[in-house]
Every structure is written in C-alpha cells, then in structure tokens.
VOPAGU-2260 file (C-alpha; in pm, 1 decimal, decimal comma):
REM VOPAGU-2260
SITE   aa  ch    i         X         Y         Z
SITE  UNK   A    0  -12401,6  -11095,0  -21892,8
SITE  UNK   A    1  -12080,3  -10936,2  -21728,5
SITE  UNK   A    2  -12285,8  -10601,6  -21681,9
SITE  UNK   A    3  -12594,7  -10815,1  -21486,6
SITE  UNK   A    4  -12332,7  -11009,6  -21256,4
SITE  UNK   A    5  -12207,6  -10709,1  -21198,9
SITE  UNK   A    6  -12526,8  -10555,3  -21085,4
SITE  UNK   A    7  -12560,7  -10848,9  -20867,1
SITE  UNK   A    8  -12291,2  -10842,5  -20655,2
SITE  UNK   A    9  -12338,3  -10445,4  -20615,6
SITE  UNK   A   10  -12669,7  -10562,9  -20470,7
SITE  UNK   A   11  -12502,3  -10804,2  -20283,0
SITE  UNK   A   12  -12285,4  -10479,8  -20135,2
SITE  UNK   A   13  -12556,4  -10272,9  -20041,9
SITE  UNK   A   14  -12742,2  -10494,3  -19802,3
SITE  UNK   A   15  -12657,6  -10426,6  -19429,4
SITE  UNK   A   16  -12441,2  -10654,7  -19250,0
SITE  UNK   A   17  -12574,1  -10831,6  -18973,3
SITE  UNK   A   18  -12506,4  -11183,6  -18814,7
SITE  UNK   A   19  -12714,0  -11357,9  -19153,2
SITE  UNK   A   20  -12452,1  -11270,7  -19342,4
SITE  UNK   A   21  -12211,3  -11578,6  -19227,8
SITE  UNK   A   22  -12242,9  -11880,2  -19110,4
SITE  UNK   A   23  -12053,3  -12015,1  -18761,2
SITE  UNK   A   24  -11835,8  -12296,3  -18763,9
SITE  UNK   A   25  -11613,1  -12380,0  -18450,8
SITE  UNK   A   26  -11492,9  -12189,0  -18171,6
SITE  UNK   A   27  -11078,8  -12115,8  -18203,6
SITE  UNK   A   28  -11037,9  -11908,0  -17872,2
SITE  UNK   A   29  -11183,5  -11679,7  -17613,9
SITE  UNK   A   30  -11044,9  -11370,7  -17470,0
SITE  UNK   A   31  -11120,4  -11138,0  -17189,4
SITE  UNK   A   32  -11435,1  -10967,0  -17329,2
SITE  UNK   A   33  -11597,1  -11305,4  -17522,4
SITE  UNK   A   34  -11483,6  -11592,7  -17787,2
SITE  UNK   A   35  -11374,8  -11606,7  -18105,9
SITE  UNK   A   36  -11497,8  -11809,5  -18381,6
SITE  UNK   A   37  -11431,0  -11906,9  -18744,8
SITE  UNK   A   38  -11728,8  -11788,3  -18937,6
SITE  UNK   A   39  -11792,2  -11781,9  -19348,1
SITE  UNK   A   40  -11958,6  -11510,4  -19597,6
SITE  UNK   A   41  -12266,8  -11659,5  -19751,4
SITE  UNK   A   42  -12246,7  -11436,4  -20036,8
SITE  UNK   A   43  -11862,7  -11499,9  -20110,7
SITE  UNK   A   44  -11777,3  -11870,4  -19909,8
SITE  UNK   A   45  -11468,8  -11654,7  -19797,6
SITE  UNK   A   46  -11400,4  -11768,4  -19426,2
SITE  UNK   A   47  -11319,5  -11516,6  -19136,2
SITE  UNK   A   48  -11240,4  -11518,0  -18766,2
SITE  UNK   A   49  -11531,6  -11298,4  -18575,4
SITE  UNK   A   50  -11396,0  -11160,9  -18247,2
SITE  UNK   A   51  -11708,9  -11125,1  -18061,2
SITE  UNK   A   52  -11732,1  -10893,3  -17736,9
SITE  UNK   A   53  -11944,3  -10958,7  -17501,3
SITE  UNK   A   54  -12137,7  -10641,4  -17405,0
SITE  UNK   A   55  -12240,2  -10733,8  -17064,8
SITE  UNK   A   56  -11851,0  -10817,8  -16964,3
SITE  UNK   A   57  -11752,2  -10476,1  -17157,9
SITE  UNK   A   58  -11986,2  -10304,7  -16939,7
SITE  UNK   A   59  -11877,0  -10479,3  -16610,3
SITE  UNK   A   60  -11525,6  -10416,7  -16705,4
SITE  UNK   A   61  -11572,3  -10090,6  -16858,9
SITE  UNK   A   62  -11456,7  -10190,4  -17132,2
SITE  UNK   A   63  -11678,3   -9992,3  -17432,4
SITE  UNK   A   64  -11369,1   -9736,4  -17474,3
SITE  UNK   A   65  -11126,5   -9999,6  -17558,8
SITE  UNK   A   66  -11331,2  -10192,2  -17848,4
SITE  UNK   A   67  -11397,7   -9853,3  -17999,1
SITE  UNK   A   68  -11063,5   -9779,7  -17983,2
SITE  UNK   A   69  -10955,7  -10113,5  -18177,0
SITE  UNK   A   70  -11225,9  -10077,0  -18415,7
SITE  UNK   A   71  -11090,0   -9744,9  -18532,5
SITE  UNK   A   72  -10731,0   -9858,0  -18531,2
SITE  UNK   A   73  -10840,4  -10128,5  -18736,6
SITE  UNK   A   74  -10996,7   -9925,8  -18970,9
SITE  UNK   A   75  -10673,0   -9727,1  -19023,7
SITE  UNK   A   76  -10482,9  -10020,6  -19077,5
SITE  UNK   A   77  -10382,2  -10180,0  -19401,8
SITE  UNK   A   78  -10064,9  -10436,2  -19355,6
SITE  UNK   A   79  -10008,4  -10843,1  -19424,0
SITE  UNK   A   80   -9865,9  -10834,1  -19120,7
SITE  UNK   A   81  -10121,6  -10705,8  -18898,6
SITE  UNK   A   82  -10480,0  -10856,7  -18898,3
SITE  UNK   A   83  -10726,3  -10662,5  -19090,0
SITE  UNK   A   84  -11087,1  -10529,3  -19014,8
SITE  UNK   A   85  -11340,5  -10700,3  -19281,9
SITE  UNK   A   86  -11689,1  -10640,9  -19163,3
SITE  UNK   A   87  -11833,6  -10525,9  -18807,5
SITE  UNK   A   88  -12193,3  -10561,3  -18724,5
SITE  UNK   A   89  -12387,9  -10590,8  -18336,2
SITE  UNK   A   90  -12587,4  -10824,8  -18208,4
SITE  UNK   A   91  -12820,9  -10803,3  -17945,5
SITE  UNK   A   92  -12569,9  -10955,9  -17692,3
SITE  UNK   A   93  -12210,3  -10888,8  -17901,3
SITE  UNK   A   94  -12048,8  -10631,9  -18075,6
SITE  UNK   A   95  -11845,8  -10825,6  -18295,2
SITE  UNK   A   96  -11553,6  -10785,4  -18533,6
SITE  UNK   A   97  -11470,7  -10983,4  -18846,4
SITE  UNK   A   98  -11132,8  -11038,5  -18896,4
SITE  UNK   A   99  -10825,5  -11206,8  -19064,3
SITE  UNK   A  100  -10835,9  -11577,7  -19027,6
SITE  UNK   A  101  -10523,1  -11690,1  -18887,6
SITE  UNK   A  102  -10533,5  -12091,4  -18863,3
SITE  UNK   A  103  -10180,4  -12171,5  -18761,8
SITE  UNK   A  104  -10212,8  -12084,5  -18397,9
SITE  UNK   A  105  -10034,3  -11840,5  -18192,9
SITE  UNK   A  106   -9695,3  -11828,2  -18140,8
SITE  UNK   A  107   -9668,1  -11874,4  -17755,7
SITE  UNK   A  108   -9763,6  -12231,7  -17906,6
SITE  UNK   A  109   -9497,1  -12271,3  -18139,5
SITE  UNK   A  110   -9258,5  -12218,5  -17920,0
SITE  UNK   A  111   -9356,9  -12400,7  -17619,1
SITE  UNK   A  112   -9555,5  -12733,6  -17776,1
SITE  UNK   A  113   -9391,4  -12799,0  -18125,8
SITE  UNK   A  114   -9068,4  -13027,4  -17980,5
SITE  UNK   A  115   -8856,4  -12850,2  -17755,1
SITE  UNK   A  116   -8885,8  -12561,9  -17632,3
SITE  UNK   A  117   -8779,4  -12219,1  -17817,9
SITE  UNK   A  118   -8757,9  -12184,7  -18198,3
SITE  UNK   A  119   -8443,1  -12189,3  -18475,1
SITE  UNK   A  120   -8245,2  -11956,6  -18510,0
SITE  UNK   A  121   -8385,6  -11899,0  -18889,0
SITE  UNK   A  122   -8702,4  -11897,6  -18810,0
SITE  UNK   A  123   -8673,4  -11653,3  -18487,7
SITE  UNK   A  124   -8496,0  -11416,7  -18809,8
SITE  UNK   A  125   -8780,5  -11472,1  -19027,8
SITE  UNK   A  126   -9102,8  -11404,9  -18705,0
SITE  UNK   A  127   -8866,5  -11134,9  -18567,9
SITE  UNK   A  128   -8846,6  -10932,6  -18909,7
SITE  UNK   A  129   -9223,1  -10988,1  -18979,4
SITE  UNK   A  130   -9303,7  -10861,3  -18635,9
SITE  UNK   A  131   -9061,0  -10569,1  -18721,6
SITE  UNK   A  132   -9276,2  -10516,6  -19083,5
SITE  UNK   A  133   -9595,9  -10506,0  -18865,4
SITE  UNK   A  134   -9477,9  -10239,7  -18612,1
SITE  UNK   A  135   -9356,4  -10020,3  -18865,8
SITE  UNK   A  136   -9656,2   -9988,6  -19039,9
SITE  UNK   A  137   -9843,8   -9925,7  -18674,2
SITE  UNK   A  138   -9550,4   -9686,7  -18601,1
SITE  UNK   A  139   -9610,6   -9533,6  -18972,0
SITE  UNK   A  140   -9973,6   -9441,7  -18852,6
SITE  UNK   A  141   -9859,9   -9331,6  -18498,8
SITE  UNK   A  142  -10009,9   -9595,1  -18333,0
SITE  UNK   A  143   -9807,5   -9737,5  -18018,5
SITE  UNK   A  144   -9917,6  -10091,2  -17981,4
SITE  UNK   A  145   -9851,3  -10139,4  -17647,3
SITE  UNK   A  146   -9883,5  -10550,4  -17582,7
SITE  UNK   A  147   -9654,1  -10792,0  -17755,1
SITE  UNK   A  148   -9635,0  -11123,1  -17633,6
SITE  UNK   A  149   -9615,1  -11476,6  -17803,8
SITE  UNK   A  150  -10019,3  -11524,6  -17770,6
SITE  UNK   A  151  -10079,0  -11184,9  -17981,8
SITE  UNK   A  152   -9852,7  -11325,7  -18249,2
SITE  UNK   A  153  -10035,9  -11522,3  -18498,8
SITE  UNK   A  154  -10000,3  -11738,3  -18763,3
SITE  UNK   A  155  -10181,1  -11854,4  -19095,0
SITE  UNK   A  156  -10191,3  -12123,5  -19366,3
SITE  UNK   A  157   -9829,8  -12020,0  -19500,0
SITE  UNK   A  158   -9622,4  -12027,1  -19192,0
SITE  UNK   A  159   -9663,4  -11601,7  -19206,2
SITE  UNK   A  160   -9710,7  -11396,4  -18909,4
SITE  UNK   A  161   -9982,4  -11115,9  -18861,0
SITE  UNK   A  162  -10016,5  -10904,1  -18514,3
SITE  UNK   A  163  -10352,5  -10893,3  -18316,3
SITE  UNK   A  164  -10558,8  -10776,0  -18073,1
SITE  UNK   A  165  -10521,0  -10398,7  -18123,9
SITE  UNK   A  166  -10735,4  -10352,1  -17737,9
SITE  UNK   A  167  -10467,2  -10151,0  -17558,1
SITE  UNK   A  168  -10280,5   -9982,1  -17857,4
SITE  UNK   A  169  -10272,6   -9593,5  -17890,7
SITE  UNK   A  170  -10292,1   -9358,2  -18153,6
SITE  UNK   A  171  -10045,5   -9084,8  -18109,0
SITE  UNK   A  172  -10095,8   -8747,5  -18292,8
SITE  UNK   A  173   -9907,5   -8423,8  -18292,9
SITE  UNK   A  174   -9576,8   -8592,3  -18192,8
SITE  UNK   A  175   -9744,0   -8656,4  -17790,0
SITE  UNK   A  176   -9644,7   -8862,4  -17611,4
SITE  UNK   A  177   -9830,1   -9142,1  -17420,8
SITE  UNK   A  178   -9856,2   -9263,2  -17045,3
SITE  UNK   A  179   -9996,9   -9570,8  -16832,1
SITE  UNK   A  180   -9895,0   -9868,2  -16692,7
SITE  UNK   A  181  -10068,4  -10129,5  -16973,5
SITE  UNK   A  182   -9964,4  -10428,4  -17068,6
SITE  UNK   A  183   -9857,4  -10774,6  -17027,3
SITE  UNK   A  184   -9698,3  -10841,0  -16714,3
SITE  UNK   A  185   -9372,6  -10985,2  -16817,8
SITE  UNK   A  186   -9372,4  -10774,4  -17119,9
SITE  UNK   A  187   -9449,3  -10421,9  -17008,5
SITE  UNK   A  188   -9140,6  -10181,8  -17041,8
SITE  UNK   A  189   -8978,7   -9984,7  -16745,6
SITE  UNK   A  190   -9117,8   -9708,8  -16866,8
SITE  UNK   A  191   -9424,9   -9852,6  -16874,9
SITE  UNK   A  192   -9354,4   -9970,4  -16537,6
SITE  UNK   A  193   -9241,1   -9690,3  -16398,5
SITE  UNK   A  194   -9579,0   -9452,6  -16501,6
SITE  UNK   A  195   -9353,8   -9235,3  -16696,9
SITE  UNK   A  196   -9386,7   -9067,2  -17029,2
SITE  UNK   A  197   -9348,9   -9289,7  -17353,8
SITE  UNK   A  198   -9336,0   -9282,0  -17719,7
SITE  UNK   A  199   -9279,1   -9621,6  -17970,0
SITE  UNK   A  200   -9069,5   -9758,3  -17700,6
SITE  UNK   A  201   -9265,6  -10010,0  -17524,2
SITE  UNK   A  202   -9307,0  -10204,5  -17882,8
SITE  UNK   A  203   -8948,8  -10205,0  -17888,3
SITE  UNK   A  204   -8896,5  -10383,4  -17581,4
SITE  UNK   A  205   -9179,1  -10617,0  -17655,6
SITE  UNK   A  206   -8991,4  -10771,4  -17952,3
SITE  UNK   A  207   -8666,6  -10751,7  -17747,2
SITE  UNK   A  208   -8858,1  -10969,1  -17527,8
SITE  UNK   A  209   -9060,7  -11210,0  -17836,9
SITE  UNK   A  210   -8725,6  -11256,5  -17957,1
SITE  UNK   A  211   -8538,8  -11377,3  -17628,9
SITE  UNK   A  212   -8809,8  -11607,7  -17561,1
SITE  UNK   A  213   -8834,7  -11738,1  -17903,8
SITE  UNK   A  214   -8472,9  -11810,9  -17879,9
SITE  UNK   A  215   -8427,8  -11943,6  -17534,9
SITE  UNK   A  216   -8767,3  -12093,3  -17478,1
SITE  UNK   A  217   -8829,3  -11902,5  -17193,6
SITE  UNK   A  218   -8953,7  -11494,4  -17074,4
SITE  UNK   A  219   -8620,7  -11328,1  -17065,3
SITE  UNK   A  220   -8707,9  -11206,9  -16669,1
SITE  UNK   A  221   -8818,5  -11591,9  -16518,9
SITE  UNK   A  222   -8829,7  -11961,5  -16578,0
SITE  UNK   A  223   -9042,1  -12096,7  -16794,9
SITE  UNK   A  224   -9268,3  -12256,6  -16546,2
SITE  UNK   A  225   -9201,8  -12030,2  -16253,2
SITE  UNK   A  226   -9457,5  -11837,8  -16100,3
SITE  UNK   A  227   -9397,1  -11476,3  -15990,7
SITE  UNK   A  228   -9587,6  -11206,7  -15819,9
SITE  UNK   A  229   -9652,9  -10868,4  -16021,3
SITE  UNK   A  230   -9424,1  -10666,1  -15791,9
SITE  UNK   A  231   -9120,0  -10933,4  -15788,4
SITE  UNK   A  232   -9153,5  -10905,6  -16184,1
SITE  UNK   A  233   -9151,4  -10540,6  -16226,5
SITE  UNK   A  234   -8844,4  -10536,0  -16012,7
SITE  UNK   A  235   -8676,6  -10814,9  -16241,7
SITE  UNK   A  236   -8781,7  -10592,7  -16487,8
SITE  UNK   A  237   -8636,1  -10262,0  -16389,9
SITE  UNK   A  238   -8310,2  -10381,0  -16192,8
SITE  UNK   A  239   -8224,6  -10699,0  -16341,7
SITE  UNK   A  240   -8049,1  -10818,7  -16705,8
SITE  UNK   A  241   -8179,6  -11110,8  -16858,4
SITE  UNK   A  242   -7930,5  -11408,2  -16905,5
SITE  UNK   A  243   -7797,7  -11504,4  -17225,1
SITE  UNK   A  244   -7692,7  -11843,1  -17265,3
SITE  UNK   A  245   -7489,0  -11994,5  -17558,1
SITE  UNK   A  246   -7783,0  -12054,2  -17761,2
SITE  UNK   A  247   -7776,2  -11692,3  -17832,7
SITE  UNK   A  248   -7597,9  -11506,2  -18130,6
SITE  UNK   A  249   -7383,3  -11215,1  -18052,1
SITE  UNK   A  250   -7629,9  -11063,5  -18315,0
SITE  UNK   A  251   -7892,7  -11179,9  -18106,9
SITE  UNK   A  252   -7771,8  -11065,2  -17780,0
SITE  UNK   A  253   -7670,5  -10740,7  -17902,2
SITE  UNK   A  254   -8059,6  -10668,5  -18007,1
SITE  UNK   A  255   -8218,9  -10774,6  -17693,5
SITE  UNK   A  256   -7956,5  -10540,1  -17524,8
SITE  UNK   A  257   -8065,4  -10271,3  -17754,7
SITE  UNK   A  258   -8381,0  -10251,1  -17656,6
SITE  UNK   A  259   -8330,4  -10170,5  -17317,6
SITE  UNK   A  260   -8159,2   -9831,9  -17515,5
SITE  UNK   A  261   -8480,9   -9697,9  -17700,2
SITE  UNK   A  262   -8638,5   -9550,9  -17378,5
SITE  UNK   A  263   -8406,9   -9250,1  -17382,5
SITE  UNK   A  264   -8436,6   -9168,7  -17736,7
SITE  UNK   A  265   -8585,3   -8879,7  -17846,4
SITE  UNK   A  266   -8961,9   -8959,4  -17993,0
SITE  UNK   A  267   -8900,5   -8896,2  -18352,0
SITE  UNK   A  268   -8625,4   -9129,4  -18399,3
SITE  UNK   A  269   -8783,9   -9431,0  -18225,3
SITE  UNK   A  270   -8917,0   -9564,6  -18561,8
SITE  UNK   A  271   -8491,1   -9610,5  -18683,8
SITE  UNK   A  272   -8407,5  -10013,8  -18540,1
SITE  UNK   A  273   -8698,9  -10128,3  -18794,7
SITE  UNK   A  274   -8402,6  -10069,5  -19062,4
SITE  UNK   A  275   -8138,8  -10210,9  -18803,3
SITE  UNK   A  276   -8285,2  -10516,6  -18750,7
SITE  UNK   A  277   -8365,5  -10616,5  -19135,1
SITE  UNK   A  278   -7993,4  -10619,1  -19149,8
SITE  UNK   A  279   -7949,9  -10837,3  -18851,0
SITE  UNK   A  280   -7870,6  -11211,5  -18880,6
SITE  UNK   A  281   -7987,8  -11398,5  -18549,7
C-alpha cells in the first residue's frame, strides 16, 4: 500500500507545473510589475502567495533582467527568514512566482497602524535580529540585497519575520564589488547615493534605518508625514544625522550610529556586526 502511494505522489511530481496546478483565492497586494495573490496546491491543499509579473509592464519597464535575476537568487536561497521559491510556471500574460505565504502583513504596517506609532523596544530586538539572521544568510551567498524598508519586511502566522522581494538584490562573486544608485529613496545608502563603489554595506544601513523607524515611528531622515523631494532627501541623507530622542537606548543609538561606519570597511569584513548585534539589547 505504502509502495503504491508512493508511486502516486511521484506521479503527482512529474507532471509540469502550470496555472492548473492551484487554485486562486484573494488578492493580498500588488507591486510595480503586477499583483500578488494567495493561491493553493490541488495536489497537496498547501497554500502559497504567487507573485505574478506582468509581462507587458516588464517589457515597458524593461524589466525581464530583474525577474530573472530574483528567480535565480531565489533559487539559491534556503533561510526561515527569507521567503522561499516553491514553484514557477508562465502564463500567457504572467510569469509568475510561487512563494512563502506570509499572512501577518508587512511591517511598515505594524508600525504605523497597530496603536501608536513605532514598536517596543522587545520586539524592535526580536524583528531587528531576525532581519540580521536573514542578511547573513544573503551575505553567506554573496548576495547584496540592496532594498530594506518596512514594506519588504514581512510577517506570518507566528509573529516571525521573513525578507522579500529579492528584484534589485545582487549576487557578488570573486570578492567584486557592486555599483548603482538602487533603492528606496529614504533608505538608499550614501554610497549608494553617491554612485560609488559598494560591497554588503547598503544592507547595513538599511537595518540602521528599519530599526530607527521601528523605534521612533518615523524614517530616521523626515517626519513621518512629511513630504520631500528626491534631491532634499539625498542631501539629508549624506550631510545630516538623524535625531535620537529619549525613546532610544544608548544600545540603540549606538547601532544606528554604526551603520553610518560600514561604508569604509574593507569588503571582507562587512559580514562581522551580524555577531555584534545578536549581542545587542535595544
């Protein structure tokens, strides 16, 4: 009986997967190349969320290069705290992605719509070291992610984190280094910024920034409902220090102000605050 199941579900295995294979429930978001929805297995009744890219908005956009690139970074990766890669299949209209379902929301919700704003100081600890988890594995790979910010940080059933949308990272090989001005405005590096040369360092700044705002419920470089132009912000960014007020730690100070440190490091020791900050209480 156990060897007939088992031919089964090898059966089961072998069949190609195209958009048959699950069913569609509800829509959870939409991004810059087409929606995302929570879909289910037929053969298993596991449920998954399919990013699905639109291919006449990748083509506008030119966009092809950058969901091939996530696709194979996804296929690299293997971490609870970054989303992983389950199926992929095409449709006529979509290329689309099954991934991790992550039904707790993002975290730029969290901190902005769940009471006041910002988060405690235990749970900025607990996100913070997750995050940290997640980029070390990408850093363990050689992979620069390149865009932290609350909305990429997501959360599932268990109150855990897991990082997403793997668009603009960048696998690094041979110890290179990597250059262009990507990103989040608000959240891009001054290295980043400034067009120059970069290694892990932008990821570092990114979580100097996820934690500031998770602790002050605010971007560390304007108000939370003020509206700045691009240039004004990458000046804020490069010239100015953030403001710490007393809902800050001197342990959390101290690793925001850290960050701002990492872009003069040499390459190969820009993996080293991951074992840092596990030791930091915020």
């Amino acid at each position: 009986m156990y060897f007939e199941r088992f031919l089964q579900w090898k059966m089961v295995e072998r069949q190609p997967v195209t958009k048959y294979s699950f069913r569609q429930y509800r829509l959870l978001g939409k991004g810059g190349f087409g929606e995302v929805w929570a879909c289910q297995v037929r053969a298993t009744g596991k449920m998954y969320a399919c990013k699905k890219l639109e291919k006449t908005h990748m083509k506008k956009r030119k966009g092809e290069t950058l969901a091939h690139n996530e696709k194979q970074l996804l296929e690299m990766i293997d971490s609870r705290f970054v989303v992983s890669l389950a199926y992929t299949y095409e449709t006529k209209h979509s290329l689309c992605l099954v991934l991790t379902l992550m039904d707790g929301g993002d975290l730029k919700f969290h901190i902005y719509n769940m009471g006041s704003p910002g988060l405690s100081s235990e749970r900025v600890q607990f996100y913070a070291a997750q995050v940290c988890c997640g980029l070390h594995h990408l850093h363990q790979n050689d992979i620069v992610y390149r865009d932290m910010k609350p909305e990429n940080i997501l959360l599932d059933d268990n109150g855990h984190i897991r990082i997403s949308d793997l668009g603009l990272a960048l696998k690094l090989s041979g110890g290179e280094l990597a250059q262009g001005r990507v990103g989040t405005v608000g959240y891009m590096a001054p290295e980043v910024i400034a067009n120059e040369h970069y290694g892990m360092s932008p990821d570092w700044w990114g979580l100097g920034c996820l934690v500031y705002e998770m602790t002050a419920g605010k971007p560390p470089f304007r108000e939370a409902n003020e509206r700045v132009k691009r240039p004004e912000m990458e000046r804020r960014t490069q010239e100015e220090e953030e403001d710490y007020g007393k809902m800050f730690s001197c342990e959390a100070s101290d690793l925001c102000r850290s960050v701002r440190l990492q872009g003069s490091l040499p390459f190969h020791t820009l993996s080293r605050p991951v074992v840092q900050v596990k030791s930091l209480r915020l």
